[in-house]
LUMZA-572432 format. One record per residue (C-alpha): z, x, y. Coordinates in steps of 0.02 Angstrom, whole numbers. Each point is the difference from the previous one (the first is absolute). Layout:
<lumgus>
[lumgu [Z; X; Y]]
...
</lumgus>
This chain:
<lumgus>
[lumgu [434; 1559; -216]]
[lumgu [-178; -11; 46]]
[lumgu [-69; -132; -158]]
[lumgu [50; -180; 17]]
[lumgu [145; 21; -117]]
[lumgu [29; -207; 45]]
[lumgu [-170; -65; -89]]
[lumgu [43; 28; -144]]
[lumgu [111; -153; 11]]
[lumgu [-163; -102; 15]]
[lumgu [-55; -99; -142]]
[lumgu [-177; -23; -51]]
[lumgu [-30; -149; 102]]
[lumgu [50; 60; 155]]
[lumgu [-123; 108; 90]]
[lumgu [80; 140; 74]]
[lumgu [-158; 27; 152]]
[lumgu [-73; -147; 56]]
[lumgu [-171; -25; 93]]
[lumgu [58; -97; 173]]
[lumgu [-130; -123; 37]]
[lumgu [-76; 19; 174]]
[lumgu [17; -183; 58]]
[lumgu [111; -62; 151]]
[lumgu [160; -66; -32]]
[lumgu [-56; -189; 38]]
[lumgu [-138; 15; -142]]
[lumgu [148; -1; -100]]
[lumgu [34; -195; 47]]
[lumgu [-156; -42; -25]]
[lumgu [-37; 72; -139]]
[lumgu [173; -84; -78]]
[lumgu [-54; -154; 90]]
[lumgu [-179; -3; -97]]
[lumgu [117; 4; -154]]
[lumgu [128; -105; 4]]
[lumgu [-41; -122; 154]]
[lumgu [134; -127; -47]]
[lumgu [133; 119; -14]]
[lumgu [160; -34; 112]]
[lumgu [-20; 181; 109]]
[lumgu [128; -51; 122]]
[lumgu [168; -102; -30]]
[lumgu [111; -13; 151]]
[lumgu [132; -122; -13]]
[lumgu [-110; -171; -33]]
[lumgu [-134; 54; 58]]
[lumgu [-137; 71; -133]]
[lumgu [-158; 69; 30]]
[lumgu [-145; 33; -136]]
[lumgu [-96; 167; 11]]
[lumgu [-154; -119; 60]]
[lumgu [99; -45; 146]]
[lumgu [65; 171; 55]]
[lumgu [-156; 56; 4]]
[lumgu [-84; -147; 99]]
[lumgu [165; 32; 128]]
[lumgu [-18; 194; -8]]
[lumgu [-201; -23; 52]]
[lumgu [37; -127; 151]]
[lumgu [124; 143; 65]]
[lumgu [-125; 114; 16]]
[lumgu [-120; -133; 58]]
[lumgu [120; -25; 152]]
[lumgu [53; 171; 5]]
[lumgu [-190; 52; 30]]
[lumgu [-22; -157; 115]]
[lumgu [122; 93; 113]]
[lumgu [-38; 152; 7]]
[lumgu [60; 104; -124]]
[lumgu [-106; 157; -71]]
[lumgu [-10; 109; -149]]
[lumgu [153; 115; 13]]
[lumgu [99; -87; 136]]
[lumgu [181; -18; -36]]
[lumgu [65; -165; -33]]
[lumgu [201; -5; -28]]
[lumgu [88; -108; -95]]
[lumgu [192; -38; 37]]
[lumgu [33; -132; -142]]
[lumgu [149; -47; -131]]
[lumgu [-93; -19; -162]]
[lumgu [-108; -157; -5]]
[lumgu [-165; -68; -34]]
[lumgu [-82; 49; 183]]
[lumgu [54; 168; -22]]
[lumgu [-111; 6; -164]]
[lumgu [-125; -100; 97]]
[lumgu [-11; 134; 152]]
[lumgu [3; 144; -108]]
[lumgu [-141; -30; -107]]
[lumgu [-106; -91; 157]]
[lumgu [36; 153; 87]]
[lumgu [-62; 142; -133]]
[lumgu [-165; -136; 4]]
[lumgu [-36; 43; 175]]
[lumgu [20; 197; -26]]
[lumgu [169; -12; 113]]
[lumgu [152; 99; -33]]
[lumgu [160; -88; -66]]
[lumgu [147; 60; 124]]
[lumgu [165; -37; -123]]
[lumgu [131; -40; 117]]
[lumgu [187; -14; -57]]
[lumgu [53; -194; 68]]
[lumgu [161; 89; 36]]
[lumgu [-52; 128; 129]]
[lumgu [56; -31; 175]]
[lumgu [-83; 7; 165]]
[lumgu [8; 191; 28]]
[lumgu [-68; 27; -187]]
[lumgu [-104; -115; -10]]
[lumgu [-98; 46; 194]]
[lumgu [-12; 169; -105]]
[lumgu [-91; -43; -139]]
[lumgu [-111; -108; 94]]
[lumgu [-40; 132; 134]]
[lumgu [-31; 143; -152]]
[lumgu [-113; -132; -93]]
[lumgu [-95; -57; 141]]
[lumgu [-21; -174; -79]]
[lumgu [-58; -116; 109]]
[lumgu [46; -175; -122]]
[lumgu [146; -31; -61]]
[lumgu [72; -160; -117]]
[lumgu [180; -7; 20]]
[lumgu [116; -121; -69]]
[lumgu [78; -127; 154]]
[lumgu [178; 59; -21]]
[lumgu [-43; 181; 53]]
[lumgu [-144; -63; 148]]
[lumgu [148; 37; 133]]
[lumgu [-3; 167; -38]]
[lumgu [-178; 39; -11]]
[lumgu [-31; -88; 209]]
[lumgu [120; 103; 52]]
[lumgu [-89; 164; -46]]
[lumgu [-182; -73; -3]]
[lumgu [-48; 64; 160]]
[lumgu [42; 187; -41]]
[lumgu [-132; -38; -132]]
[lumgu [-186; -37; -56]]
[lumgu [47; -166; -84]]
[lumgu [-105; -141; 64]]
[lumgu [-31; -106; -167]]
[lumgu [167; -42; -69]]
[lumgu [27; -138; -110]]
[lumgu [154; -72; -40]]
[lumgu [51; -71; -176]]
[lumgu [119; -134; -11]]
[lumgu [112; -48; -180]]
[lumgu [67; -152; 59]]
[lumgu [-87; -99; 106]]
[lumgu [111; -51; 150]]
[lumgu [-25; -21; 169]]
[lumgu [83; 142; 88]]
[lumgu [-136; 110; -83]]
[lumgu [-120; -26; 135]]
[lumgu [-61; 134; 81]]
[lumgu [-149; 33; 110]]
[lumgu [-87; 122; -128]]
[lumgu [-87; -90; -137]]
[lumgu [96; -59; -165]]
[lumgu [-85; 65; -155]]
[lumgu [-70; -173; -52]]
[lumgu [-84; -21; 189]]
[lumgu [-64; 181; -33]]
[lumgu [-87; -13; -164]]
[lumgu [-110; -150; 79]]
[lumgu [-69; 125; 123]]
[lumgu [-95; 49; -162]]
[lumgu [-187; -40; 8]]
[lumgu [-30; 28; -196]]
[lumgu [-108; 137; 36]]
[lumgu [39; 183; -53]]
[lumgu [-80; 156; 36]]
[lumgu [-35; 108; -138]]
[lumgu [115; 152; 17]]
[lumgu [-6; 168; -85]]
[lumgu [127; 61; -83]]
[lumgu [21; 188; -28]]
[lumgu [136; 17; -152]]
[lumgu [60; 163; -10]]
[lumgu [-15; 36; 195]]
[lumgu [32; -188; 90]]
[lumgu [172; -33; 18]]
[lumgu [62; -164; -65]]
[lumgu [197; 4; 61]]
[lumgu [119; 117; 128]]
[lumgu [178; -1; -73]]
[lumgu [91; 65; 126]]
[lumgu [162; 121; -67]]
[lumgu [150; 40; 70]]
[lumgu [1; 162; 93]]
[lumgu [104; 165; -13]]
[lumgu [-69; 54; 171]]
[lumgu [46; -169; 72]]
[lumgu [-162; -89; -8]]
[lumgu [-78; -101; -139]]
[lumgu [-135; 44; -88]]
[lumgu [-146; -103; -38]]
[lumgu [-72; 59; -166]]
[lumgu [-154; -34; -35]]
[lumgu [-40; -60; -148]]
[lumgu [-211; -65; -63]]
[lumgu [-59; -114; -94]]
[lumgu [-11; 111; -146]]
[lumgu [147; 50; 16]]
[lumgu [96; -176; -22]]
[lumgu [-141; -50; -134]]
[lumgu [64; 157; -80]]
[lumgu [165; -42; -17]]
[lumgu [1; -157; -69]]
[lumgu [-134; 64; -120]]
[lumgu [124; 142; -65]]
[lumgu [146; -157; 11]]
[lumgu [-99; -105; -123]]
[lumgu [-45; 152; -139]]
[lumgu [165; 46; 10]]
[lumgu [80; -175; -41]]
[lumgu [-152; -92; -68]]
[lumgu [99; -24; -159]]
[lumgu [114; -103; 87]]
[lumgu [-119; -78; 126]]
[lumgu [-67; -156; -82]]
[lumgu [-186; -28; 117]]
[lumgu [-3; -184; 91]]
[lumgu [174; -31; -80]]
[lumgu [152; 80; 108]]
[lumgu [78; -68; 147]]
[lumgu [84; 140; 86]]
[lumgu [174; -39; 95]]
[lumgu [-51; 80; 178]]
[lumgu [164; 10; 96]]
[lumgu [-14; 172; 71]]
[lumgu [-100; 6; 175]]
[lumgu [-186; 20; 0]]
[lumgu [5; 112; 152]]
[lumgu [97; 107; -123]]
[lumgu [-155; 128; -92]]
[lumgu [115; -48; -160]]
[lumgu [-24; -179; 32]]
[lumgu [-161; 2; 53]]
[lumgu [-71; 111; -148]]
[lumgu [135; -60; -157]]
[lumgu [19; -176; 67]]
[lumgu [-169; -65; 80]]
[lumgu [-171; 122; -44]]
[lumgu [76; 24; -168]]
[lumgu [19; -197; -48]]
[lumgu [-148; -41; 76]]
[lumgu [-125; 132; -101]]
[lumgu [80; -79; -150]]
[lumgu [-18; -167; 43]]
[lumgu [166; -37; 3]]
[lumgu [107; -114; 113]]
[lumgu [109; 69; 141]]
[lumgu [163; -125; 36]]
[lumgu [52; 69; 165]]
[lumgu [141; -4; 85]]
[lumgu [38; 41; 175]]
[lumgu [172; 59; 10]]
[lumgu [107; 80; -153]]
[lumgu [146; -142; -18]]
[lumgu [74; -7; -154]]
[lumgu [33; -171; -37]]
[lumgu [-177; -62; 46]]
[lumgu [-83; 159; -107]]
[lumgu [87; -81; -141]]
[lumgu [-63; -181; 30]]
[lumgu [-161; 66; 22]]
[lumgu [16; 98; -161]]
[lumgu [80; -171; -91]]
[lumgu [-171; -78; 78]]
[lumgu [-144; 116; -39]]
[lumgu [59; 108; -140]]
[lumgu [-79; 170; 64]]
[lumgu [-23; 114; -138]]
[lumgu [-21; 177; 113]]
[lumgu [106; 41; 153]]
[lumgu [-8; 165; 116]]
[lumgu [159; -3; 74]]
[lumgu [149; 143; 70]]
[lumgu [141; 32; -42]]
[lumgu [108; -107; 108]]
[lumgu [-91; -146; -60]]
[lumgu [54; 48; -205]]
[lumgu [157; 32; 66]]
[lumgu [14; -192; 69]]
[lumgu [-59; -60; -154]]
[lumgu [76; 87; -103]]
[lumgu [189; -39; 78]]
[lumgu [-42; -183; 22]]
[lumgu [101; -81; -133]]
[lumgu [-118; -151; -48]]
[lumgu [-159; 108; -19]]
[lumgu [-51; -26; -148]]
[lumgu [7; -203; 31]]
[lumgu [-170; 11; 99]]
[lumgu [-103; 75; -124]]
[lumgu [-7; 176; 48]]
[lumgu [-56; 38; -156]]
[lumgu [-171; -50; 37]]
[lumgu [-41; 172; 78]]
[lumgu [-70; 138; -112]]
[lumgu [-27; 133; 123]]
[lumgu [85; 69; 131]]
[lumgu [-34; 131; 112]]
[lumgu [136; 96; 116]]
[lumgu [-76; 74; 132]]
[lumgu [59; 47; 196]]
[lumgu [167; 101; -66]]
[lumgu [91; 82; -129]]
[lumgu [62; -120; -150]]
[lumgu [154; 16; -76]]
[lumgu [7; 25; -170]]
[lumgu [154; -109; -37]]
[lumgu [-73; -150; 97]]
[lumgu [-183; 31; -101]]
[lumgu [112; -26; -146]]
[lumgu [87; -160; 49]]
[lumgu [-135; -66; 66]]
[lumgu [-103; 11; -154]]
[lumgu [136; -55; -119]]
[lumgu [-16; -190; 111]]
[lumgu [-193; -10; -4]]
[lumgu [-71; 99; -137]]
[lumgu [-110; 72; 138]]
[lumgu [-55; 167; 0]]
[lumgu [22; 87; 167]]
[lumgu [-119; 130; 41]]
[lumgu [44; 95; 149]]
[lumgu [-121; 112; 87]]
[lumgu [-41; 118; 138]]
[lumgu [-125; -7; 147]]
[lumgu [1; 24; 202]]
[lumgu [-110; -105; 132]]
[lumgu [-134; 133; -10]]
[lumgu [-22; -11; -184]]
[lumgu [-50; -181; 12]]
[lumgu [123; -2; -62]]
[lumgu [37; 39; -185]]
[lumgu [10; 172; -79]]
[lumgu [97; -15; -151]]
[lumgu [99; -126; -116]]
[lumgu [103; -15; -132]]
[lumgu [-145; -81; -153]]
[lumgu [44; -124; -120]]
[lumgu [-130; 78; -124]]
[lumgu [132; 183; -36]]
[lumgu [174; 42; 19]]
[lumgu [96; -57; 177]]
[lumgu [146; 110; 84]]
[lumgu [98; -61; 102]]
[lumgu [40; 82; 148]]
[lumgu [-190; 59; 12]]
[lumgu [-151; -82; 102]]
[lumgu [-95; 22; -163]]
[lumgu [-182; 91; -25]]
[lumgu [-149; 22; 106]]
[lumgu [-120; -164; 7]]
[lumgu [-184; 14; -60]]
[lumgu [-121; 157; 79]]
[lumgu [175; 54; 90]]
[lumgu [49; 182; 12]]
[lumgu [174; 72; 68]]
[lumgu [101; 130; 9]]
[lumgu [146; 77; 59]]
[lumgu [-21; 150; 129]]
[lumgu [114; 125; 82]]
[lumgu [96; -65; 137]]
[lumgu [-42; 166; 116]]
[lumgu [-173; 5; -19]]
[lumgu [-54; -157; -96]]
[lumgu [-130; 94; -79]]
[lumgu [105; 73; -187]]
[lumgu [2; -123; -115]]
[lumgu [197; 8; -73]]
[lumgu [36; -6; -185]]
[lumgu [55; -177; -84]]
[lumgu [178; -39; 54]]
[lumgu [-6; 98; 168]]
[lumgu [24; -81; 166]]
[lumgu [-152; -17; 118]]
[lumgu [-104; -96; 111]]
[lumgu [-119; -131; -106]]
[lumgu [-168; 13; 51]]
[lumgu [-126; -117; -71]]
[lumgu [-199; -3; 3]]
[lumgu [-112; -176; -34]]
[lumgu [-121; -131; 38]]
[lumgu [163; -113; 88]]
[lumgu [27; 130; 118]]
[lumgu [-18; -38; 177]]
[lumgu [-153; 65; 123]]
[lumgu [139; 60; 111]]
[lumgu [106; -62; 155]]
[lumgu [-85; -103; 149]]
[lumgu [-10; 110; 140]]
[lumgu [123; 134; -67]]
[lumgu [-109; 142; -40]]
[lumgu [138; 123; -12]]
[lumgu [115; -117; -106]]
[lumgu [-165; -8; -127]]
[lumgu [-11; 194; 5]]
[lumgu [172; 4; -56]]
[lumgu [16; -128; -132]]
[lumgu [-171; -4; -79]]
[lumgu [-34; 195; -43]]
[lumgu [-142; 58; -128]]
[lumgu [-42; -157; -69]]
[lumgu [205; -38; -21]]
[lumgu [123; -143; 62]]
[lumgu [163; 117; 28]]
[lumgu [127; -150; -1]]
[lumgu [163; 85; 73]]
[lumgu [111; -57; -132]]
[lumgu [78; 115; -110]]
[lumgu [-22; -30; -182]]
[lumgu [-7; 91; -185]]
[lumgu [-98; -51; -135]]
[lumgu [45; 16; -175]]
[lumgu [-96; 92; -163]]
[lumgu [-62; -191; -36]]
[lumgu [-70; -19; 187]]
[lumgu [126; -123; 36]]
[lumgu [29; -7; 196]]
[lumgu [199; 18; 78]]
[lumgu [-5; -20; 191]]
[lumgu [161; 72; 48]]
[lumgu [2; 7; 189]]
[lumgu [-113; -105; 123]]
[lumgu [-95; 40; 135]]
[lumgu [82; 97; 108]]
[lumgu [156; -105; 49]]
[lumgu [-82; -158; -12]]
[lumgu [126; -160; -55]]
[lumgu [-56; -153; -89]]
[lumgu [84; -128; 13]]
[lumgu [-11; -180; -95]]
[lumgu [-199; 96; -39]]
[lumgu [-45; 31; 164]]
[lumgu [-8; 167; 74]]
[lumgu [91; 56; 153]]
[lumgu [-25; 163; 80]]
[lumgu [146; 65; 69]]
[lumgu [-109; 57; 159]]
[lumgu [-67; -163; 38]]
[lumgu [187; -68; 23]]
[lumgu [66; 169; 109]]
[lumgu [-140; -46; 107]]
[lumgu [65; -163; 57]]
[lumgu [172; 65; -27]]
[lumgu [-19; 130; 136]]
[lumgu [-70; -123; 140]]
[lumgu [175; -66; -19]]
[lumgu [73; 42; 183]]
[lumgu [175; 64; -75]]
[lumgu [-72; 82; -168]]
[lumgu [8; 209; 30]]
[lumgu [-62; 32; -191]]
[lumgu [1; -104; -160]]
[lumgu [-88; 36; -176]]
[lumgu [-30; -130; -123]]
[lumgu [18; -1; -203]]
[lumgu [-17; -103; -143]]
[lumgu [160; -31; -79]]
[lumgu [26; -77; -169]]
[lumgu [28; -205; 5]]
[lumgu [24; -98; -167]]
[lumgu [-145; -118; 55]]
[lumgu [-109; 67; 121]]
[lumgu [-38; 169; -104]]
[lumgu [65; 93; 145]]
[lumgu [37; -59; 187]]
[lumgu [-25; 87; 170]]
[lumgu [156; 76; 83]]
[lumgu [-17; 72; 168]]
[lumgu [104; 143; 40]]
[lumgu [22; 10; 200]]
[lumgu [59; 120; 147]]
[lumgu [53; -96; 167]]
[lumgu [-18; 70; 163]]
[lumgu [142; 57; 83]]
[lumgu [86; -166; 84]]
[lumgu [-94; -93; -94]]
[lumgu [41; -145; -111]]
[lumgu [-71; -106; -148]]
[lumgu [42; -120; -139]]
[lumgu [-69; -6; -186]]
[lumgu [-20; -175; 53]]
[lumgu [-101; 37; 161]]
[lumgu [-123; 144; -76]]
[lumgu [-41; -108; -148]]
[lumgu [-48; -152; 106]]
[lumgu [-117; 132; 112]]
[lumgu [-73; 56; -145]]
[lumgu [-33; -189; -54]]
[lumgu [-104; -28; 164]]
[lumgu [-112; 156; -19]]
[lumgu [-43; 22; -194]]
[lumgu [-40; -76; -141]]
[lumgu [162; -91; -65]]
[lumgu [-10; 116; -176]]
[lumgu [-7; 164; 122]]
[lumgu [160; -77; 87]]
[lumgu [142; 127; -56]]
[lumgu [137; -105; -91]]
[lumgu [120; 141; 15]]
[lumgu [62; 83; 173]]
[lumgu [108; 186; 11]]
[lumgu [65; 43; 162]]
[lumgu [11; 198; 12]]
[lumgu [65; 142; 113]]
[lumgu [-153; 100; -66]]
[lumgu [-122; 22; -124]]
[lumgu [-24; 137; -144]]
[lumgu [-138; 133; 77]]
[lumgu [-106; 148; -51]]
[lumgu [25; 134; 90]]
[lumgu [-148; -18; 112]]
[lumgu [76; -176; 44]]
[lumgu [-92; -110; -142]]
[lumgu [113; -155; -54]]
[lumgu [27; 37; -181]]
[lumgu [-50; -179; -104]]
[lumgu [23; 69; -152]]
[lumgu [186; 36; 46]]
[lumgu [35; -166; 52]]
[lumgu [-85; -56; -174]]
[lumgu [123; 123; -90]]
[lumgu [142; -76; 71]]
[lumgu [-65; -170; -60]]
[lumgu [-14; 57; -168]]
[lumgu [163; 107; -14]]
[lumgu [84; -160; 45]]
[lumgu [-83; -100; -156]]
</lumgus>
């Protein structure tokens, strides 16, 4: 299946290769800031902020940024909820020529000393609530600029490191000009979970992210309505979904982003009663919660148009129900951290399946390979590895030349996941990377929890899986060997796993065993364990 069997789904308006223009990502606010200065760009509870005024804020960040220290390509992290001084440091960081470091608010100490160490950033802005965390690990570090971002101003937020407020009057109003290389600078390191262990930072330029929210808009610019939209922004920023689908994308249109900085259902709704958002990127645990909540349709959920599932698989039933309440469409799509991170979707212009991640976006080519050699491509309907080749493709992995070698081969993004693709082009994934679990949208590696699991001083072996859970998508159980003499409660490994990951890598379920299922050269057998799971349903 060598032609793009899926273009022919595209309709005379849509162009099917694009030309990506070579700007960096923040020309993009300015240029929607030259046309619609007035516009409300950022709406965050009360709080509402014109494009004029992001830009002024976004400028006196990398005043102050500049004014201490900071150089083209150093890293500068950012460990924020969604709110306006995330927005703020991102775009007053790609001014300077830095590198945005996307940190996940929910790491802990271990992870987040990690990331920090692979990045090499030497500023960080960090929301108060998670400043504990980031002194105790400082030292084992580069991080000498950190600046802390309080929500609610109170007065146990004081901390000897400057507030956000005290650092943005370190800015002179000076800026040095910077260069910006498109297709080579990089603009942002997501960092990935790991199937060796150890997260990958994938580096991704600023043609790349320009890229994909150019291919975003031609494929929904039917739908888009330029300067109008407000976009309902409740999944995380450091999220590539969030950050492309949520923020880059509203703010080349001109649109309005209400953000919120947790996903609770009750004030989604009020905040949906109070703005009316007409498009919302969202996962499925989030439809799900709407959907079930029996006064819905009370708060004027109809006001959204468009809605893209992203992050995990969407059940067809719930896409149903869900659309019956709203009269929403709900688009779901594909992509991965190093696509930047969109791929495919489902279009509103041609036919949708459910079940399917849709059709390749704009100047994007895929197919599906062999899973021995990954170079045959397999006929339509086949089982293989989806490989996929275009201008949202990442540079490659920080530091990790092997990793790159590996992933990025002839030009080609080789995913991991195991997909088919129909006569129509129409993408099925069918298995996921590897073993890899996602839970309430968020991706756990099954490694990264073993890891912490066997520092446990009574754990022999234990193996992780995703099992299915009503809500969640699918939730981690932890299947685990004791030494001999040893003894543990579900109770007691849960709350160890609670003080060293991320609470949505905590395993919810716990399985004591005599021993696990083995090759026979010793190798713990997942998929066996995944079998029984299954057998069971």
């Amino acid at each position: 299946m060598t032609e793009k069997s899926w273009l022919k789904h595209y309709p005379e308006g849509i162009q099917k290769e694009l030309e990506i223009p070579t700007i960096p990502v923040q020309q993009m606010l300015l240029d929607s800031t030259a046309k619609y200065p007035q516009n409300e760009a950022i709406i965050f509870y009360h709080k509402r902020m014109t494009y004029t005024e992001l830009t002024g804020l976004s400028r006196a960040f990398t005043s102050a940024l500049q004014a201490n220290g900071v150089q083209k390509g150093d890293r500068v992290a950012v460990m924020l909820p969604n709110c306006p001084q995330y927005v703020i440091s991102y775009f007053g960081t790609l001014m300077a020529g830095g590198i945005i470091t996307q940190v996940n608010p929910m790491l802990v100490e271990r992870e987040l000393q990690y990331i920090l160490q692979d990045s090499g950033a030497e500023t960080i802005v960090i929301l108060d609530a998670l400043y504990p965390r980031l002194k105790s690990i400082q030292d084992q570090t580069n991080v000498r600029n950190v600046i802390v971002v309080s929500l609610q101003p109170s007065e146990t937020s004081f901390t000897p490191d400057r507030s956000f407020e005290q650092f943005m009057q370190t800015a002179t109003g000076n800026i040095a000009p910077v260069t910006i290389d498109p297709v080579n600078d990089i603009a942002v390191l997501q960092y990935t979970g790991g199937t060796t262990g150890r997260s990958k930072g994938a580096m991704l330029t600023h043609r790349n992210l320009v890229a994909n929210v150019v291919q975003s808009y031609e494929f929904f610019k039917q739908d888009i309505n330029l300067g109008q939209d407000k976009c309902l922004t409740v999944i995380p920023l450091f999220h590539v979904f969030g950050m492309t689908s949520g923020m880059n994308l509203s703010i080349f249109c001109g649109s309005s982003n209400v953000l919120l900085p947790r996903f609770d259902l009750e004030e989604m709704l009020q905040t949906i009663k109070r703005e009316q958002p007409t498009t919302f990127p969202g996962v499925p645990t989030m439809y799900v919660a709407l959907t079930n909540h029996p006064k819905a349709e009370e708060y004027g959920i109809d006001s959204i148009r468009v809605c893209n599932s992203g992050s995990a698989p969407m059940p067809v039933e719930l896409m149903k129900e869900f659309e019956a309440k709203t009269g929403a469409k709900v688009l779901e799509g594909y992509g991965l951290s190093e696509a930047a991170p969109t791929t495919h979707c489902n279009p509103m212009f041609a036919e949708r399946k459910p079940g399917s991640v849709g059709i390749g976006f704009p100047s994007t080519d895929y197919k599906i390979v062999d899973l021995a050699t990954g170079t045959l491509e397999v006929p339509a309907g086949e089982l293989g590895e989806v490989i996929i080749k275009g201008p949202q493709v990442m540079k490659g992995y920080w530091n990790m030349p092997e990793e790159t070698a590996n992933t990025l081969r002839d030009g080609w993004l080789y995913t991991g996941d195991i997909a088919r693709m129909d006569e129509d082009g129409f993408l099925y994934i069918v298995d996921r990377k590897k073993d890899m679990i996602i839970a309430s949208g968020y991706n756990v590696y099954p490694r990264d929890v073993e890891e912490v699991l066997y520092q446990h001083s009574s754990v022999q072996e234990a193996v992780v899986i995703g099992v299915p859970d009503s809500y969640r998508g699918e939730t981690v159980k932890a299947v685990i060997v004791l030494k001999a003499g040893r003894e543990a409660t579900e109770e007691e490994m849960i709350q160890y796993c609670k003080d060293n990951m991320a609470s949505y890598r905590v395993p919810t379920i716990i399985e004591f065993r005599e021993q696990l299922p083995k090759t026979s050269v010793g190798k713990i057998l997942r998929r066996a364990l995944r079998d029984e799971v299954n057998a069971v349903k």
